[in-house]
PyMOL Python script that loads the backbone (N, CA, C, O; Angstrom):
from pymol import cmd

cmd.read_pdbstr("""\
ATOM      1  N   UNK A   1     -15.728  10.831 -18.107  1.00  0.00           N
ATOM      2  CA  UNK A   1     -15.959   9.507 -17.575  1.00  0.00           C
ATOM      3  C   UNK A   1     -15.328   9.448 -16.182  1.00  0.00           C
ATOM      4  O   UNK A   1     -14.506  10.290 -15.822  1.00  0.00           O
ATOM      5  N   UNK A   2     -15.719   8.462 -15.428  1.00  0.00           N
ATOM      6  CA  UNK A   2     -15.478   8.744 -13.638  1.00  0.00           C
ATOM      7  C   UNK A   2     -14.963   7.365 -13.546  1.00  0.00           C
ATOM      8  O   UNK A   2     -15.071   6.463 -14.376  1.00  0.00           O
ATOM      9  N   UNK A   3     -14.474   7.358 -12.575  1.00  0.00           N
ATOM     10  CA  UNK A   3     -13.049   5.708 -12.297  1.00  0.00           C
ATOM     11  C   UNK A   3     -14.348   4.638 -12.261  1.00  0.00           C
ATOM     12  O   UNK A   3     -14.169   3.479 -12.633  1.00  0.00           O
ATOM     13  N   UNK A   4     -15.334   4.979 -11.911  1.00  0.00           N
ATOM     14  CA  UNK A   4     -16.200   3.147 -11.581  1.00  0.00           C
ATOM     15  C   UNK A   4     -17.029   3.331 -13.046  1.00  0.00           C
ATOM     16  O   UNK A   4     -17.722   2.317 -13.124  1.00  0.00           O
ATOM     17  N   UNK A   5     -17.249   4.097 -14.140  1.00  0.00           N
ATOM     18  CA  UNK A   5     -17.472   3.997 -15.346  1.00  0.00           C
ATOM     19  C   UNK A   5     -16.360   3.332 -16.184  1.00  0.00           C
ATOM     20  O   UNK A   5     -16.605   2.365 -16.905  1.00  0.00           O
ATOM     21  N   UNK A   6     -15.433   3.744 -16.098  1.00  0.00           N
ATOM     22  CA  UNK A   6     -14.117   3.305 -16.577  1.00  0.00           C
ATOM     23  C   UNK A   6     -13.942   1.981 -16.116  1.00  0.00           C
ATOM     24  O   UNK A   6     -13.915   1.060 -16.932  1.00  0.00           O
ATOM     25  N   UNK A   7     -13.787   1.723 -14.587  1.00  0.00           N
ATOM     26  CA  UNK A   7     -13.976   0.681 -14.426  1.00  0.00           C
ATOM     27  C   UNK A   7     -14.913  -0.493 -14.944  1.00  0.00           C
ATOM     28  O   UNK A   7     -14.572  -1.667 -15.088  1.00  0.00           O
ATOM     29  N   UNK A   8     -15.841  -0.084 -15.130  1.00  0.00           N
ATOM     30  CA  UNK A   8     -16.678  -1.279 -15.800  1.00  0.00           C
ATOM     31  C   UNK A   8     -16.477  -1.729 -17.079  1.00  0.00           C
ATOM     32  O   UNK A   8     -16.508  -2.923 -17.381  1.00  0.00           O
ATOM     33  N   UNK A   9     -16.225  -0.616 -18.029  1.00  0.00           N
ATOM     34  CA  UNK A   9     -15.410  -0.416 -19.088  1.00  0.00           C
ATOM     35  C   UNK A   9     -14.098  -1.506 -19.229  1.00  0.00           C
ATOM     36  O   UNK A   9     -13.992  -2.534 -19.899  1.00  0.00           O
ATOM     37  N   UNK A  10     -13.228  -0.883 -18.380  1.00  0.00           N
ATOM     38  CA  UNK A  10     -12.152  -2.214 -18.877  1.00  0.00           C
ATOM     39  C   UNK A  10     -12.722  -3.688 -17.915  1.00  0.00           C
ATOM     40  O   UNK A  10     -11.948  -4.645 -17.942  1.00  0.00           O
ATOM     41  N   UNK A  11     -13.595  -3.798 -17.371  1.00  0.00           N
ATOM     42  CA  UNK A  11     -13.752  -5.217 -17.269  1.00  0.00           C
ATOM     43  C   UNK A  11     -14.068  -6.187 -18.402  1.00  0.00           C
ATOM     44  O   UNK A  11     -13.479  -7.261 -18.530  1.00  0.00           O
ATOM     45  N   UNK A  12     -15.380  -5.594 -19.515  1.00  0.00           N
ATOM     46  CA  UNK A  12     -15.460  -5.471 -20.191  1.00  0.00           C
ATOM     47  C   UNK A  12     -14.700  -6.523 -21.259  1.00  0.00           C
ATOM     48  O   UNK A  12     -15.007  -7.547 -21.869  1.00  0.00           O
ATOM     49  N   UNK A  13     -13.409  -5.571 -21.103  1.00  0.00           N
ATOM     50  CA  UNK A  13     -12.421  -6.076 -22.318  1.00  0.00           C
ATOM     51  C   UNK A  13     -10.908  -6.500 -21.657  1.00  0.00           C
ATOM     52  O   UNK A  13      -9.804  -6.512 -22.201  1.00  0.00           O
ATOM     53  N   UNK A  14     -11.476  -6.990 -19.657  1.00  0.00           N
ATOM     54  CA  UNK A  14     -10.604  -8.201 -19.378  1.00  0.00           C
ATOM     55  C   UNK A  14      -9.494  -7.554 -19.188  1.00  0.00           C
ATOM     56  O   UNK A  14      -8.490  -8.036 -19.713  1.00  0.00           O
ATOM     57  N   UNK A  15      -9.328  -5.993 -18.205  1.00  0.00           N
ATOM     58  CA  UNK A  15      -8.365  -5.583 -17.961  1.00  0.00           C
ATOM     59  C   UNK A  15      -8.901  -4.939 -16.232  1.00  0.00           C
ATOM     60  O   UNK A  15      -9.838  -4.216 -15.896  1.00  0.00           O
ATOM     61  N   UNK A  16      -8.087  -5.438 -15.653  1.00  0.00           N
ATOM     62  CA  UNK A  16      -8.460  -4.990 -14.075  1.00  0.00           C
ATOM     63  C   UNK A  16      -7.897  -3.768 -13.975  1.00  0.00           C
ATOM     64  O   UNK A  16      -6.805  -3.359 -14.368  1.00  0.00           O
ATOM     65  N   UNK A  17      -8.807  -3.220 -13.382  1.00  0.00           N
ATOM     66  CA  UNK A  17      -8.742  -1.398 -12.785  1.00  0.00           C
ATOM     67  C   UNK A  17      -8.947  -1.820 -11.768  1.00  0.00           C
ATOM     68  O   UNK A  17      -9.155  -2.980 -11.411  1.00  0.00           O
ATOM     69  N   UNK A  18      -8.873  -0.266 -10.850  1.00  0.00           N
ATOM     70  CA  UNK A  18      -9.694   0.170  -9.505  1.00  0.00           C
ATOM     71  C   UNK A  18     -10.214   1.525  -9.314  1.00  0.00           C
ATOM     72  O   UNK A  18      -9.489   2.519  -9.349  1.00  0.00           O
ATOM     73  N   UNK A  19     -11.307   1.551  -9.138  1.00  0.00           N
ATOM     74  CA  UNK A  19     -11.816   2.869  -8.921  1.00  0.00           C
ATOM     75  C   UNK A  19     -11.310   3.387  -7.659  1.00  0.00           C
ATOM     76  O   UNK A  19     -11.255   2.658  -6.669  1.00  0.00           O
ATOM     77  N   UNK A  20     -10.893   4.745  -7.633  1.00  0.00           N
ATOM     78  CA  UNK A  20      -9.981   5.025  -6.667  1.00  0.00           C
ATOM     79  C   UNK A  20     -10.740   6.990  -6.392  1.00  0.00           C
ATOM     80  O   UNK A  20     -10.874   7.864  -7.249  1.00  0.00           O
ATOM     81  N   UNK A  21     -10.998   7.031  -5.221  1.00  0.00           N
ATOM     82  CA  UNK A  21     -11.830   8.396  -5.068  1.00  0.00           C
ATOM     83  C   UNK A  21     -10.923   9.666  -5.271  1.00  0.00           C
ATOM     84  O   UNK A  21      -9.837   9.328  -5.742  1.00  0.00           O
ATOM     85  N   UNK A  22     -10.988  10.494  -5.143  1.00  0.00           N
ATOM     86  CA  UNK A  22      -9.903  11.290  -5.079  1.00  0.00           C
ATOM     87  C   UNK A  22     -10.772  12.607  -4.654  1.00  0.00           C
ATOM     88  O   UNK A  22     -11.998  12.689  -4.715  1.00  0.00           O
ATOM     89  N   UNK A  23      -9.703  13.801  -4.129  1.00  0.00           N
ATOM     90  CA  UNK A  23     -10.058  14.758  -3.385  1.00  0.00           C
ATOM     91  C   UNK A  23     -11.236  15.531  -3.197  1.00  0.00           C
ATOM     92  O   UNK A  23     -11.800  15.870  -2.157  1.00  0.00           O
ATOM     93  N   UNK A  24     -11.683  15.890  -5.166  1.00  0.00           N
ATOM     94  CA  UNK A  24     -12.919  16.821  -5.092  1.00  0.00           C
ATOM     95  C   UNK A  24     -13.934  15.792  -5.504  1.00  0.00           C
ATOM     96  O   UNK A  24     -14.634  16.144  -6.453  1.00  0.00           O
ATOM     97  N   UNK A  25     -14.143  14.755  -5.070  1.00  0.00           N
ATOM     98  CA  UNK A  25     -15.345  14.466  -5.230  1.00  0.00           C
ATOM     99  C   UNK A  25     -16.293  14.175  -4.628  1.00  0.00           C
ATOM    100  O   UNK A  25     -16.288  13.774  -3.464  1.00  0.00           O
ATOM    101  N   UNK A  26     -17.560  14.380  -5.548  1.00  0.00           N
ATOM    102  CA  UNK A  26     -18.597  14.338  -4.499  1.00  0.00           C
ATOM    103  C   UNK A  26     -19.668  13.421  -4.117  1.00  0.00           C
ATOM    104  O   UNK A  26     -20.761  13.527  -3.562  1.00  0.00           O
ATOM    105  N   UNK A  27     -18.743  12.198  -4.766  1.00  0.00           N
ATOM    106  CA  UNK A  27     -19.545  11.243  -3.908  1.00  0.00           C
ATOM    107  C   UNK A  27     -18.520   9.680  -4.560  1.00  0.00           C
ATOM    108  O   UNK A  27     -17.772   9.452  -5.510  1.00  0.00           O
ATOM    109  N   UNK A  28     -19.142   8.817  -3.225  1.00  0.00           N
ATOM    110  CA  UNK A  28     -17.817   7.593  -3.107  1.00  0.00           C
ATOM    111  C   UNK A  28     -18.142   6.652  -4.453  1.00  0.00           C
ATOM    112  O   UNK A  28     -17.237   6.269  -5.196  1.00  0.00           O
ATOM    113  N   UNK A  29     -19.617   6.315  -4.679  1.00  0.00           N
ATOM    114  CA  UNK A  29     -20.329   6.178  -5.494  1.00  0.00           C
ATOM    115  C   UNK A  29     -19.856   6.052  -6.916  1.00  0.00           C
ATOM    116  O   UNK A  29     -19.462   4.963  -7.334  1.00  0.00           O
ATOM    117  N   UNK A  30     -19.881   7.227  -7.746  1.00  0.00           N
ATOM    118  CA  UNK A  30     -18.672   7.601  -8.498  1.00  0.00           C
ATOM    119  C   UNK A  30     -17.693   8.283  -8.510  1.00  0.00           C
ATOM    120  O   UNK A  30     -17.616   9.442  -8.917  1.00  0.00           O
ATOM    121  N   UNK A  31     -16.681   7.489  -7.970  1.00  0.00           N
ATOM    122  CA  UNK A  31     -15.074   8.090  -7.803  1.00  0.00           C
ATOM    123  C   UNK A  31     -14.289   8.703  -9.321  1.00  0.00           C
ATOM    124  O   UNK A  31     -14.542   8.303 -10.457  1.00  0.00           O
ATOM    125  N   UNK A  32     -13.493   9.553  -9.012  1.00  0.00           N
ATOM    126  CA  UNK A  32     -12.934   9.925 -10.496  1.00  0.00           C
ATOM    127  C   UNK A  32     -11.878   9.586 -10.814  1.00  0.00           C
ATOM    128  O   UNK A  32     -11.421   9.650 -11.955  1.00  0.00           O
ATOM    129  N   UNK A  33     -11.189   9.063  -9.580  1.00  0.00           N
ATOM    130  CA  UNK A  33      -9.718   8.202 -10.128  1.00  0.00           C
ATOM    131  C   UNK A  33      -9.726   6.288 -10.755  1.00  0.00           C
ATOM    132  O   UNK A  33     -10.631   5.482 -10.535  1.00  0.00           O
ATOM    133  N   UNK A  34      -8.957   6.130 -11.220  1.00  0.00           N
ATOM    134  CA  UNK A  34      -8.477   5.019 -11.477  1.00  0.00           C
ATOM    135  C   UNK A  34      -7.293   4.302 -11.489  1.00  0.00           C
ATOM    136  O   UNK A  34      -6.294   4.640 -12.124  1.00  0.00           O
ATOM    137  N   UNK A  35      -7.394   3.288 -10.775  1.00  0.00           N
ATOM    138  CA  UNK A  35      -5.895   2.448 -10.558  1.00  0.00           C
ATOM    139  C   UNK A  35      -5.471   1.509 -11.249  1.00  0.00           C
ATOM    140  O   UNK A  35      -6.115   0.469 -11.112  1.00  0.00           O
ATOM    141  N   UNK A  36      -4.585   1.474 -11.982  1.00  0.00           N
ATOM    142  CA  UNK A  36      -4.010   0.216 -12.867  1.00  0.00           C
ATOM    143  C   UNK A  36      -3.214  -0.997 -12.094  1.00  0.00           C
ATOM    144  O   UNK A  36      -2.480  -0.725 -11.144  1.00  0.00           O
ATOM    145  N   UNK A  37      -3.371  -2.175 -12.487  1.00  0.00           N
ATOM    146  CA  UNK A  37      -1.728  -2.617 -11.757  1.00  0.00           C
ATOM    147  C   UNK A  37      -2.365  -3.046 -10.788  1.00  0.00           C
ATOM    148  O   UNK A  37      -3.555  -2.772 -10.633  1.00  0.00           O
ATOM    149  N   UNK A  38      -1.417  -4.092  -9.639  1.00  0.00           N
ATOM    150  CA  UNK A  38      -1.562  -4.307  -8.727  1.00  0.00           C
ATOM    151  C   UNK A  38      -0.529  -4.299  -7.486  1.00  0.00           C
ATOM    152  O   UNK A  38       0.644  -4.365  -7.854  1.00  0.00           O
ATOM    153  N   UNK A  39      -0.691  -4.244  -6.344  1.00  0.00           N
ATOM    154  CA  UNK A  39       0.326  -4.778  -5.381  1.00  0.00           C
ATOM    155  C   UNK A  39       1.253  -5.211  -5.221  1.00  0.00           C
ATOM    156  O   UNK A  39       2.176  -4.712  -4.576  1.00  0.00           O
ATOM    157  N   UNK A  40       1.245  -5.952  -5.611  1.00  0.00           N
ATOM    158  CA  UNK A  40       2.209  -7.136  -5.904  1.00  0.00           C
ATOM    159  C   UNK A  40       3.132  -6.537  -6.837  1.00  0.00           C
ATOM    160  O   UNK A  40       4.258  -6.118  -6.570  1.00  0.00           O
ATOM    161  N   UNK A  41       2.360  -6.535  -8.323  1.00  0.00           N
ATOM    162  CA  UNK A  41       3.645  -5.524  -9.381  1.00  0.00           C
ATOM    163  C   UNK A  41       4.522  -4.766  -9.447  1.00  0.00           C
ATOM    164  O   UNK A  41       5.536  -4.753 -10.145  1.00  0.00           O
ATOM    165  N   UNK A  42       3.958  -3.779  -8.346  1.00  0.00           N
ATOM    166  CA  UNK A  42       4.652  -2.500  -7.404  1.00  0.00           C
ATOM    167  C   UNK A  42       5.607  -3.264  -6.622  1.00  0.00           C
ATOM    168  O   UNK A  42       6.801  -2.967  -6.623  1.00  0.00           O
ATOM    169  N   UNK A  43       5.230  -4.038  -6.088  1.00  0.00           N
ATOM    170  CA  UNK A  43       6.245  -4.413  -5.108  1.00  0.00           C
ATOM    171  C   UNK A  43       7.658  -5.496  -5.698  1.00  0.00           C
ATOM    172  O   UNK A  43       8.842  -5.524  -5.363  1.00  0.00           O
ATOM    173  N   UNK A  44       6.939  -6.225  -6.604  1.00  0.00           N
ATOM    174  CA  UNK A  44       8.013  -7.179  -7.448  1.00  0.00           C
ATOM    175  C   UNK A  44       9.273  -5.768  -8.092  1.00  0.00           C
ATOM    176  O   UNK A  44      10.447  -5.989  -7.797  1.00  0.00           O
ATOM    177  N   UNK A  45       9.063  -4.796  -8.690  1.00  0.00           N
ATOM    178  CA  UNK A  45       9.632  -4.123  -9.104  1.00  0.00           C
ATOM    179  C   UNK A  45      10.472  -3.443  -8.075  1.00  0.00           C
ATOM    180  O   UNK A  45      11.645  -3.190  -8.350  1.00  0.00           O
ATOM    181  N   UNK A  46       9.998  -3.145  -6.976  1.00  0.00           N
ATOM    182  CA  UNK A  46      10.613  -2.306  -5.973  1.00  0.00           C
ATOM    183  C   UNK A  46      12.391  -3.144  -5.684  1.00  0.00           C
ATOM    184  O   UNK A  46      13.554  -2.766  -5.545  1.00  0.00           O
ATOM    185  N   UNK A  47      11.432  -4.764  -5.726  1.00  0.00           N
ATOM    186  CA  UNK A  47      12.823  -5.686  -4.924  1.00  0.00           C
ATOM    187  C   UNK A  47      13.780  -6.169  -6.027  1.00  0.00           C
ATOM    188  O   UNK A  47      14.662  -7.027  -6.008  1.00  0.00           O
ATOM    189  N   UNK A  48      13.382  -5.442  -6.887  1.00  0.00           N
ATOM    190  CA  UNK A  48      14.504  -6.020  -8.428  1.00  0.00           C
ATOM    191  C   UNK A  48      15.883  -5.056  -7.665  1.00  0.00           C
ATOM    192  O   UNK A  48      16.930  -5.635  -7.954  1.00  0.00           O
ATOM    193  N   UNK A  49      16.126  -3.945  -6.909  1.00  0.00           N
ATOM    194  CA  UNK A  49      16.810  -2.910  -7.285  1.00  0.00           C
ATOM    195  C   UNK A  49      17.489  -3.079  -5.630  1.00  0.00           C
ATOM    196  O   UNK A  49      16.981  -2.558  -4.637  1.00  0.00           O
ATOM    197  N   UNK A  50      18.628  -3.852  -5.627  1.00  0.00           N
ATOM    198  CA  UNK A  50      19.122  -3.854  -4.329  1.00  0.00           C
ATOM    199  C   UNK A  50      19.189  -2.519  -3.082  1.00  0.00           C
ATOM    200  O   UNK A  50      18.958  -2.392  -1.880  1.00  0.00           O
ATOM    201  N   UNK A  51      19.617  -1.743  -4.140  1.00  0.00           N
ATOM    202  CA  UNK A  51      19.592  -0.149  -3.285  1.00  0.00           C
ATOM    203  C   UNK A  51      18.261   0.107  -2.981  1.00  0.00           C
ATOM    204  O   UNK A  51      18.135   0.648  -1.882  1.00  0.00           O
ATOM    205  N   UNK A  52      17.283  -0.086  -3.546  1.00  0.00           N
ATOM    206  CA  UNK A  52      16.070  -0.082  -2.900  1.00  0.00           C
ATOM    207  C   UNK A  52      15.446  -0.715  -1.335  1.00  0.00           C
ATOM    208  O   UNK A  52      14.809  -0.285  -0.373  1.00  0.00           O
ATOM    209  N   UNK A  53      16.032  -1.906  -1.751  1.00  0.00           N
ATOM    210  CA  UNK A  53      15.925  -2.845  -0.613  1.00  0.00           C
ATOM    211  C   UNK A  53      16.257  -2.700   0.489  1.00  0.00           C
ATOM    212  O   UNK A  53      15.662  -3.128   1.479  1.00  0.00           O
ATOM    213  N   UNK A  54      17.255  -2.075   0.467  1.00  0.00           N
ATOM    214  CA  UNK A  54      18.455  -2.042   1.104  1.00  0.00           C
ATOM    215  C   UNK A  54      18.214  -0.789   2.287  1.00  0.00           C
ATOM    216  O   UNK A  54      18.591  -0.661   3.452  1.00  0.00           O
ATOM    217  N   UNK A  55      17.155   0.295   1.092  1.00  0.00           N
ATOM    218  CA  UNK A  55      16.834   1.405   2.241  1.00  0.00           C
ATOM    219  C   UNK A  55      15.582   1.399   2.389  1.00  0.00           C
ATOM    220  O   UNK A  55      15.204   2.535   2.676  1.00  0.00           O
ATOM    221  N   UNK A  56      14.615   0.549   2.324  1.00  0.00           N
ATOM    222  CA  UNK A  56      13.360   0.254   2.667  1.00  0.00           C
ATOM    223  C   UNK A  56      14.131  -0.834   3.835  1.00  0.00           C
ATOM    224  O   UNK A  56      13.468  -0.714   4.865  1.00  0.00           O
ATOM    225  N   UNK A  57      14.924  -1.536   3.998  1.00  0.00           N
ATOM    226  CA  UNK A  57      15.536  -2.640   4.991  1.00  0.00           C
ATOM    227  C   UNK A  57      15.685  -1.417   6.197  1.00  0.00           C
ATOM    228  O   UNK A  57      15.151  -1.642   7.283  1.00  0.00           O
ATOM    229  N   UNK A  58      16.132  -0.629   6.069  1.00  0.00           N
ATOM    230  CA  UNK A  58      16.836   0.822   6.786  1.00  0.00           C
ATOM    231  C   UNK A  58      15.317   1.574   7.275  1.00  0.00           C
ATOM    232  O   UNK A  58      15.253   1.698   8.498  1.00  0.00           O
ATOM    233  N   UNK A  59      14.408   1.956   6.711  1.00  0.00           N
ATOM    234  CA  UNK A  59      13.625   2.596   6.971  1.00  0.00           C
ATOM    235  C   UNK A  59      12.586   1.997   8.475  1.00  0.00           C
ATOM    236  O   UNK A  59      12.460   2.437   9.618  1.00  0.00           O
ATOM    237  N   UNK A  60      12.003   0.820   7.746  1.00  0.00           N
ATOM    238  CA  UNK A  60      11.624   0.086   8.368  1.00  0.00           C
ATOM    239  C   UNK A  60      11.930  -0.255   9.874  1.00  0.00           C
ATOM    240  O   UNK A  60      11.081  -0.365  10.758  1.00  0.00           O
ATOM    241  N   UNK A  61      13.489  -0.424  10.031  1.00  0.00           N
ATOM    242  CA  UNK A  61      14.222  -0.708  11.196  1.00  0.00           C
ATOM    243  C   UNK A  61      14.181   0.444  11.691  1.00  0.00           C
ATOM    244  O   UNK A  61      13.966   0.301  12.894  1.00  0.00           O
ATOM    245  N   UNK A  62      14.290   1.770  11.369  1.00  0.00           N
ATOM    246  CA  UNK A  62      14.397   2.864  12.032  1.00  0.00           C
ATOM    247  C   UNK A  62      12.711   3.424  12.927  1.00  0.00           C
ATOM    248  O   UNK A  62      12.580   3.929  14.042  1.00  0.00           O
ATOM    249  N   UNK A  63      11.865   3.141  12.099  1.00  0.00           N
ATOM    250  CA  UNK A  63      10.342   3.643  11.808  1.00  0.00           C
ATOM    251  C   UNK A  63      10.244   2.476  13.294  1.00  0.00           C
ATOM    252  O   UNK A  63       9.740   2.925  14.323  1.00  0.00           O
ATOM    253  N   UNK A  64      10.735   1.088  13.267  1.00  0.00           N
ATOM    254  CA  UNK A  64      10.481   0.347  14.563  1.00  0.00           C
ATOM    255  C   UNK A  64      11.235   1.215  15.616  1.00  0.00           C
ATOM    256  O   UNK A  64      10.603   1.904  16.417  1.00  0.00           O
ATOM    257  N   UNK A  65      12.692   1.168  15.600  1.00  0.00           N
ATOM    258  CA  UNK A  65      13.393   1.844  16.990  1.00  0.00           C
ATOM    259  C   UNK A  65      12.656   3.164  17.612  1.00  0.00           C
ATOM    260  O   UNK A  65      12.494   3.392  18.810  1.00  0.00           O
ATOM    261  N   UNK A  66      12.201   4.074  16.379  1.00  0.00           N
ATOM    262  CA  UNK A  66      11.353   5.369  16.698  1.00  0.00           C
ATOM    263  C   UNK A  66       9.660   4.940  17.639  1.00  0.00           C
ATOM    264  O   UNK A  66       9.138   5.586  18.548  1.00  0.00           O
ATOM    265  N   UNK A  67       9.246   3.844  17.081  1.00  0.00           N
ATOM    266  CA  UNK A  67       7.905   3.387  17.539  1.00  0.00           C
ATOM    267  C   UNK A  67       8.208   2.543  18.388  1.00  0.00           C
ATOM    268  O   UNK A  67       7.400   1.634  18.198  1.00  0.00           O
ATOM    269  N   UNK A  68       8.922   2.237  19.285  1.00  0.00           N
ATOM    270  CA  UNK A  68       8.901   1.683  20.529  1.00  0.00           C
ATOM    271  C   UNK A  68       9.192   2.288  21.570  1.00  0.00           C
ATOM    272  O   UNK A  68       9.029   1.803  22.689  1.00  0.00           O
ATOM    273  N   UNK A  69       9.854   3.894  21.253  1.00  0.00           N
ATOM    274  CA  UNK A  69       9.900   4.677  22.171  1.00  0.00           C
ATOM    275  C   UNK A  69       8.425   5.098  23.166  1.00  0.00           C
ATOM    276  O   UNK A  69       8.433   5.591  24.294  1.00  0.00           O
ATOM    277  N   UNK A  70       7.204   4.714  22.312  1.00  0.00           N
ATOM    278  CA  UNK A  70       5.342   5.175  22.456  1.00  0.00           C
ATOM    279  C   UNK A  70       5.266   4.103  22.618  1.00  0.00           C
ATOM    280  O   UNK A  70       5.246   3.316  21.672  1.00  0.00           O
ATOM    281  N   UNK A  71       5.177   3.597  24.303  1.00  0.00           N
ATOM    282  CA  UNK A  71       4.757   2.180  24.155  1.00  0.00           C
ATOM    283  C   UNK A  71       2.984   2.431  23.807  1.00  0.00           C
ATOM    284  O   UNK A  71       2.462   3.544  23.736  1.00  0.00           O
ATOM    285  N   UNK A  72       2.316   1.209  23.637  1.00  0.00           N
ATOM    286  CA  UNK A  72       0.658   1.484  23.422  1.00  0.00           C
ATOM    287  C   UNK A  72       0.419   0.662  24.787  1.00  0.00           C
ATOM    288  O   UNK A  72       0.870  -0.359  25.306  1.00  0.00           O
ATOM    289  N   UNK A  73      -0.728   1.858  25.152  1.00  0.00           N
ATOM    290  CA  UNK A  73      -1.163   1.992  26.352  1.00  0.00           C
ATOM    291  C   UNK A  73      -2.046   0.487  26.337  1.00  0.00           C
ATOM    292  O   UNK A  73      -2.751   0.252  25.356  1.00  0.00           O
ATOM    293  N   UNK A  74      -1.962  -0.572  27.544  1.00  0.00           N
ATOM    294  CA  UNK A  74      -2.621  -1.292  27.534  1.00  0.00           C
ATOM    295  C   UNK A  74      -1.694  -2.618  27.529  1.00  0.00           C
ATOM    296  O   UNK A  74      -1.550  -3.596  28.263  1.00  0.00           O
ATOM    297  N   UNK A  75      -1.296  -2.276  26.662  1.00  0.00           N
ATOM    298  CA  UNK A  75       0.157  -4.012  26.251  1.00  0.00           C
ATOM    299  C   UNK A  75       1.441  -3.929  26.981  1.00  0.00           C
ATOM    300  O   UNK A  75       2.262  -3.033  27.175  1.00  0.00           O
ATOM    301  N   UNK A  76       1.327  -5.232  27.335  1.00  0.00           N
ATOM    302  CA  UNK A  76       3.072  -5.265  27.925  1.00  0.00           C
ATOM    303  C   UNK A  76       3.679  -5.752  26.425  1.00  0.00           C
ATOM    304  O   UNK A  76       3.025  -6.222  25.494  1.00  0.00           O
ATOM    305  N   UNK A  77       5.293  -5.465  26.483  1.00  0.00           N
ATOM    306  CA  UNK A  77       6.239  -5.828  25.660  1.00  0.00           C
ATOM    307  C   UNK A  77       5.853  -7.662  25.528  1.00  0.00           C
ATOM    308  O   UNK A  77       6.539  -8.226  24.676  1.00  0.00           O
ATOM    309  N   UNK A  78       4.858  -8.555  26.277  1.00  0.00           N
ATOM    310  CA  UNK A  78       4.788  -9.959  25.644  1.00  0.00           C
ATOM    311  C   UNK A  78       4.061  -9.761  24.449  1.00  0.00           C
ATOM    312  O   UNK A  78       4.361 -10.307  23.388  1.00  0.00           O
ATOM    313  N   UNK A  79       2.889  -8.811  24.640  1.00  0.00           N
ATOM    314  CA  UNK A  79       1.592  -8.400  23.997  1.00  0.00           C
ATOM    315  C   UNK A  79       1.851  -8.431  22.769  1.00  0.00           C
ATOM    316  O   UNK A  79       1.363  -9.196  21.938  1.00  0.00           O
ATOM    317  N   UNK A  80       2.913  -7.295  22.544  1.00  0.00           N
ATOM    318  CA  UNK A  80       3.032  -6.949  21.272  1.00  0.00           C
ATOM    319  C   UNK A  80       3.541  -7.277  20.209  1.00  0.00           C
ATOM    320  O   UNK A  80       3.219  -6.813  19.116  1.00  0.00           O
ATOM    321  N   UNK A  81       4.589  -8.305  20.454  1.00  0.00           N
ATOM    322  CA  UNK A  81       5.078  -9.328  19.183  1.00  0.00           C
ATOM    323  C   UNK A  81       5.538  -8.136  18.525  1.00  0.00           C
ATOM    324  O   UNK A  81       5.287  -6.959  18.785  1.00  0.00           O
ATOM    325  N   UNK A  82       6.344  -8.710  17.515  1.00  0.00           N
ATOM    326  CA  UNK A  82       7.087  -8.043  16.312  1.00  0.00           C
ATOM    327  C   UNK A  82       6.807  -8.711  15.370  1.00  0.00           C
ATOM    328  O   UNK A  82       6.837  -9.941  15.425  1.00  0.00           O
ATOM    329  N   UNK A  83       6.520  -8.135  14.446  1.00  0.00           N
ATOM    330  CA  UNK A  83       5.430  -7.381  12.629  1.00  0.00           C
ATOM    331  C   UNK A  83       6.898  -7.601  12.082  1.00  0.00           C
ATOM    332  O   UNK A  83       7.743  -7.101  12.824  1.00  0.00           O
ATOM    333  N   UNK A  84       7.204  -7.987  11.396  1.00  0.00           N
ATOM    334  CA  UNK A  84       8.097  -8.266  10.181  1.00  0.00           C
ATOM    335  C   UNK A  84       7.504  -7.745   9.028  1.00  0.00           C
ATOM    336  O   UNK A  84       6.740  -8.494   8.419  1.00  0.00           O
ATOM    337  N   UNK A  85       7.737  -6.375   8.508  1.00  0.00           N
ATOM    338  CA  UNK A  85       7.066  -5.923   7.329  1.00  0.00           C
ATOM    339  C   UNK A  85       8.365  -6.054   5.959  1.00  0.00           C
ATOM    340  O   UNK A  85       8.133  -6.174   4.756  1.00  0.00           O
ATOM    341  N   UNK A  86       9.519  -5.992   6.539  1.00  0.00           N
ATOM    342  CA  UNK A  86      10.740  -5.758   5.613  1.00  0.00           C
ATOM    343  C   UNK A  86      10.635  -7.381   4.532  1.00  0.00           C
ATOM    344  O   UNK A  86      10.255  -8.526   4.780  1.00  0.00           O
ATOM    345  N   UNK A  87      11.235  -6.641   3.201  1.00  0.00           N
ATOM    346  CA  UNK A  87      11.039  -7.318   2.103  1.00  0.00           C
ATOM    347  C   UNK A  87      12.098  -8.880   1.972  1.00  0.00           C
ATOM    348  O   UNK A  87      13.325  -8.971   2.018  1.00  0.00           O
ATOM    349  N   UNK A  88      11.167  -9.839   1.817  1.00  0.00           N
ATOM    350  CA  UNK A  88      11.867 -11.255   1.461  1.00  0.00           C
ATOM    351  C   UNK A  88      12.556 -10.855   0.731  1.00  0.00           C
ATOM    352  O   UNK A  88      12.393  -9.652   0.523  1.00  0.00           O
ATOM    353  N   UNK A  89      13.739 -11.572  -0.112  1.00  0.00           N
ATOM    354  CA  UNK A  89      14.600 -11.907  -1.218  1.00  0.00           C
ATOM    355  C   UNK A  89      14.469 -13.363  -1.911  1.00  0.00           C
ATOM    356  O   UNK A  89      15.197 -13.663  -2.857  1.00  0.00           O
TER     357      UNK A  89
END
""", "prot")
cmd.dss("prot")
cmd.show_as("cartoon", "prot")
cmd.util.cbc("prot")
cmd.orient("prot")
């Protein structure tokens, strides 16, 4: 069975998937992976765990100081605003 068979499958019986493609396949059509879960779930769990937070807080800040060294061609520093991706509490 292939992720968008499956997928239809648990709609079915009222359980959200995602068909999700994966490397050898050969066509987008029917993908062979499947995704459980959502976004959000992943992420509610991530922020239960302070040490988590704490170095995703760290990463983030670093991943900016490293990416402003490349300014993007075209924008002045008004242009570009700052993206707040780091996690609420």
């Amino acid at each position: 069975m292939d992720g968008a068979r499956a997928e239809w499958v648990l709609d079915l019986v009222f359980i959200t998937g995602k068909k999700n493609t994966c490397l050898d396949d050969k066509s987008a059509l029917t993908p062979g992976g499947l995704g459980l879960g959502s976004f959000q779930d992943f992420k509610s769990f991530l922020l239960q765990d302070p040490g988590t937070v704490a170095r995703i807080t760290d990463l983030c800040q670093r991943v900016e100081e490293f990416t402003r060294l490349f300014p993007m061609p075209g924008f002045t520093e008004r242009d570009t605003g700052r993206l707040d991706f780091r996690p609420r509490l």
